[in-house]
C-alpha positions as CSV (number, residue, x, y, z in Angstrom):
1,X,-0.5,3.4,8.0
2,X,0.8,4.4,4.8
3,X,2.3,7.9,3.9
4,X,0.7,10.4,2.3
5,X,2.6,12.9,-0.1
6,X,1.2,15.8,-1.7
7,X,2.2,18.2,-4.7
8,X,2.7,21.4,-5.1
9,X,2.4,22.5,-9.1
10,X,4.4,26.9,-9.2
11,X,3.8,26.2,-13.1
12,X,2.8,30.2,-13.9
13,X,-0.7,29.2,-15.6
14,X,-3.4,29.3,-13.2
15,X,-5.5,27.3,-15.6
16,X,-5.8,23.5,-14.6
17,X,-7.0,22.6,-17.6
18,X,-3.4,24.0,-19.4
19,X,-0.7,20.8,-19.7
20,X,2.2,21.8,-17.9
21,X,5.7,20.0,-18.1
22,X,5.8,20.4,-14.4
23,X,2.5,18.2,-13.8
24,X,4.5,16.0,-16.1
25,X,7.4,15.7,-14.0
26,X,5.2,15.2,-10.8
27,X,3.3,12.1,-12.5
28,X,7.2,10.8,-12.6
29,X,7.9,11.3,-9.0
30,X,3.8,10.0,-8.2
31,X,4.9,6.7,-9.8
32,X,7.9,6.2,-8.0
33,X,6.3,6.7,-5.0
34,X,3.6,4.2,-5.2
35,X,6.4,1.7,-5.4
36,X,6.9,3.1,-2.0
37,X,3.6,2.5,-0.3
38,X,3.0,6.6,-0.7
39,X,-0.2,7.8,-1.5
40,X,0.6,10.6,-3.4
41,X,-2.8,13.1,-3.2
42,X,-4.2,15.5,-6.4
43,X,-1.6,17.6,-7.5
44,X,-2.4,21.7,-6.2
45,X,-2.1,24.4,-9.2
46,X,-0.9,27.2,-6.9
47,X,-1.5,29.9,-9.2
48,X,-5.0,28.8,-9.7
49,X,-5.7,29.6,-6.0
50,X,-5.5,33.5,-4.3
51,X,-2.3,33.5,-2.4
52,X,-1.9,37.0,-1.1
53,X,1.7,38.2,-0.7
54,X,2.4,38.2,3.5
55,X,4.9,36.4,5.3
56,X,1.9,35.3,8.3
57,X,-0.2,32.1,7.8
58,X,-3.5,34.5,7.0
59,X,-3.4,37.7,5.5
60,X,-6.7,38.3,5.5
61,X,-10.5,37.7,3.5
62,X,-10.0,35.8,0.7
63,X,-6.4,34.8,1.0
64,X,-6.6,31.0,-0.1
65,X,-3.0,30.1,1.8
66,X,-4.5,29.1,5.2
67,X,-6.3,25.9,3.5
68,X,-3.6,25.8,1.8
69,X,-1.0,25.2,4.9
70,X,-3.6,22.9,6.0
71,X,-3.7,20.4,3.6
72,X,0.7,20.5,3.1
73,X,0.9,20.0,6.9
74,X,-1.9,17.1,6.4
75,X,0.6,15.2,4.4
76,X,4.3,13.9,5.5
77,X,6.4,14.5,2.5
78,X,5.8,18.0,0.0
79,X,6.5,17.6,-3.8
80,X,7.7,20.9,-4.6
81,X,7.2,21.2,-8.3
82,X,8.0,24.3,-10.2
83,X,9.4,26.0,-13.6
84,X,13.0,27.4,-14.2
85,X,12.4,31.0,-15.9
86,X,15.2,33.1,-16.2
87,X,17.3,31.0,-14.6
88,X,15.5,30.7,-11.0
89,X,12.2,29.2,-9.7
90,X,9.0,30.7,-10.1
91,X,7.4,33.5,-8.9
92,X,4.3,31.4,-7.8
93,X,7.2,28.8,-5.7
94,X,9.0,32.1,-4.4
95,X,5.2,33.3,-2.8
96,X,4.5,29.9,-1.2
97,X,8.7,29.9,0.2
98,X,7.5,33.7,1.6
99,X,3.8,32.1,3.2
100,X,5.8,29.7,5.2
101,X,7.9,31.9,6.6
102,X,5.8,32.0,9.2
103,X,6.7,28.8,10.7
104,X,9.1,30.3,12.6
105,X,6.6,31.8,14.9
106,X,4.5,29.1,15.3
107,X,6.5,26.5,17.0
108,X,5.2,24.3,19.6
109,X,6.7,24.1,23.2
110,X,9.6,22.0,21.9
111,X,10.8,25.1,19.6
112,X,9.6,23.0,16.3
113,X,8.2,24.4,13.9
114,X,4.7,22.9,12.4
115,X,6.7,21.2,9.2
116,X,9.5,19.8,11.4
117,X,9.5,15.9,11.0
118,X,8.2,16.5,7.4
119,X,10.3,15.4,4.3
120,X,10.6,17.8,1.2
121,X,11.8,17.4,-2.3
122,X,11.6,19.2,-5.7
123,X,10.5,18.3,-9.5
124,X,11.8,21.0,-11.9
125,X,12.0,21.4,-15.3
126,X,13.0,24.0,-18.0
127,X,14.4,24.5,-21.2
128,X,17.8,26.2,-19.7
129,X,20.5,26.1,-17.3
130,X,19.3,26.5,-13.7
131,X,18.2,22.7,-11.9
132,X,21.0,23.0,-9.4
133,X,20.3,26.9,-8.4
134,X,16.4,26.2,-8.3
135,X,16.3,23.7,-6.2
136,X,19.6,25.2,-3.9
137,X,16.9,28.3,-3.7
138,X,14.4,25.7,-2.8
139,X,16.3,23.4,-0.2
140,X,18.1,26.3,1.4
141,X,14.7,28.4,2.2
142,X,12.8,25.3,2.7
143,X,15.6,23.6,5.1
144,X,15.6,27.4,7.2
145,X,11.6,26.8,8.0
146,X,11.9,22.9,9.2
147,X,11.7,20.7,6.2
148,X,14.0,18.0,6.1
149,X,15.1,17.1,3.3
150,X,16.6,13.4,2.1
151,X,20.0,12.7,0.7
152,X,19.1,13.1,-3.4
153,X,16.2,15.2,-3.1
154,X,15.4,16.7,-6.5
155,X,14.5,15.1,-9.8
156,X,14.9,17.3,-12.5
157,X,15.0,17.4,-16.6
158,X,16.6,20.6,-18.8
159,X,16.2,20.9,-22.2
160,X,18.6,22.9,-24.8
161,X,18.5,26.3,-23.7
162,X,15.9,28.4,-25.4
163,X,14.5,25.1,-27.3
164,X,11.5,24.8,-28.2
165,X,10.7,20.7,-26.6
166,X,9.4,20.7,-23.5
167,X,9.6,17.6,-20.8
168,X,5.6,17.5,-21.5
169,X,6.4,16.8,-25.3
170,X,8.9,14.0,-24.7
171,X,8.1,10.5,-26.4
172,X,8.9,8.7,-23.1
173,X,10.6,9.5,-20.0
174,X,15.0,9.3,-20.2
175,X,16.1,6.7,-17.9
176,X,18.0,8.5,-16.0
177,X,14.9,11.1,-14.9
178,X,12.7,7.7,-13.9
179,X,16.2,5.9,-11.8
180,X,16.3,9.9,-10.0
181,X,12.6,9.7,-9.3
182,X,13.0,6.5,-8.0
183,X,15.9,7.2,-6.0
184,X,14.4,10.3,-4.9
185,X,10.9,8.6,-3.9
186,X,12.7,5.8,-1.8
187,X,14.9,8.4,-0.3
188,X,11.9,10.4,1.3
189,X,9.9,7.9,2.4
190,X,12.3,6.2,4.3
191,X,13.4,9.0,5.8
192,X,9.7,10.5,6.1
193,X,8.7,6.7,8.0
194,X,12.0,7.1,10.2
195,X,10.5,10.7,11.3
196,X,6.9,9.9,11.9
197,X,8.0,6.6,14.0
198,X,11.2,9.2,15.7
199,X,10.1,12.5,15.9
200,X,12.9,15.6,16.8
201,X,13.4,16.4,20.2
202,X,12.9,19.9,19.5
């Protein structure tokens, strides 16, 4: 049975129909994947859905998160794609890194929590410094509520600081983003088979 792999888009504009660099990126990292064997499912646009503030998996009418968690923990490896603005990730990534805090009350008998055995990585983009502190905000809050996450786990693209080219408006891809997204595919679902075949002990 082949993996499944879904992605999460923290652009800030809730409209789907908007182009966002960050869906760009993802297409990148869906690519690489299929070389893979992942199946990599229809991108989510986080802010288009009602994800109430709370650190518990349901806040409450209306809150969109629980269908949310359902459909992440349906999948073995989470794209985590999101902005850089002002130099961190996105509000929208920082609410759905606060929803799963939750996790860690809701392991099973084994002490895991209900992402453990579930592989992680990031797609970020920006026009100015901030890759490597986004996605060490990402890995380090993602890592505390039981993803695992492969050796070279984020694929990433910068512009010039306050520029005015976004990685949606490139001609074609640099070849150093598609031999990261490659690396970063074969990374995860190698190490997302070795966990569904070899699950923690808890």
């Amino acid at each position: 049975m082949s993996l499944k792999a879904l992605a999460l888009n923290c652009t800030l504009k809730a409209d789907g129909s908007e182009e966002s660099s960050t869906d760009a990126m993802i297409a990148v990292l869906a690519e690489a994947f299929s070389q893979y064997d992942v199946t990599v499912s229809k991108t989510v646009r986080v802010a288009a859905l009602d994800i109430m503030p709370g650190v518990t998996s349901n806040v409450g009418d209306g809150d969109a998160w629980p269908g949310l968690r359902e459909k992440i923990l349906a999948h073995d490896i989470l794209i985590f794609g999101g902005p850089i603005w002002m130099g961190q990730i996105s509000s929208i990534a920082k609410r759905v890194l606060e929803r799963m805090d939750a996790f860690l009350s809701e392991t099973d008998d084994e002490g895991r929590m209900p992402s453990y055995g579930k592989v992680v990585v990031a797609a970020i983009v920006g026009n100015e410094d901030g890759a490597h502190f986004a996605s060490a905000q990402l890995f380090q809050a993602l890592n505390d509520v039981g993803w695992t996450i492969p050796a070279v786990a984020a694929c990433y693209w910068v512009g010039e600081a306050m520029g005015a080219v976004d990685f949606k408006d490139l001609d074609e891809t640099p070849e150093k983003v598609t031999k990261t997204a490659k690396m970063v595919a074969g990374n995860a679902a190698h190490l997302a088979g070795l966990l569904r075949s070899s699950p923690y002990p808890g």
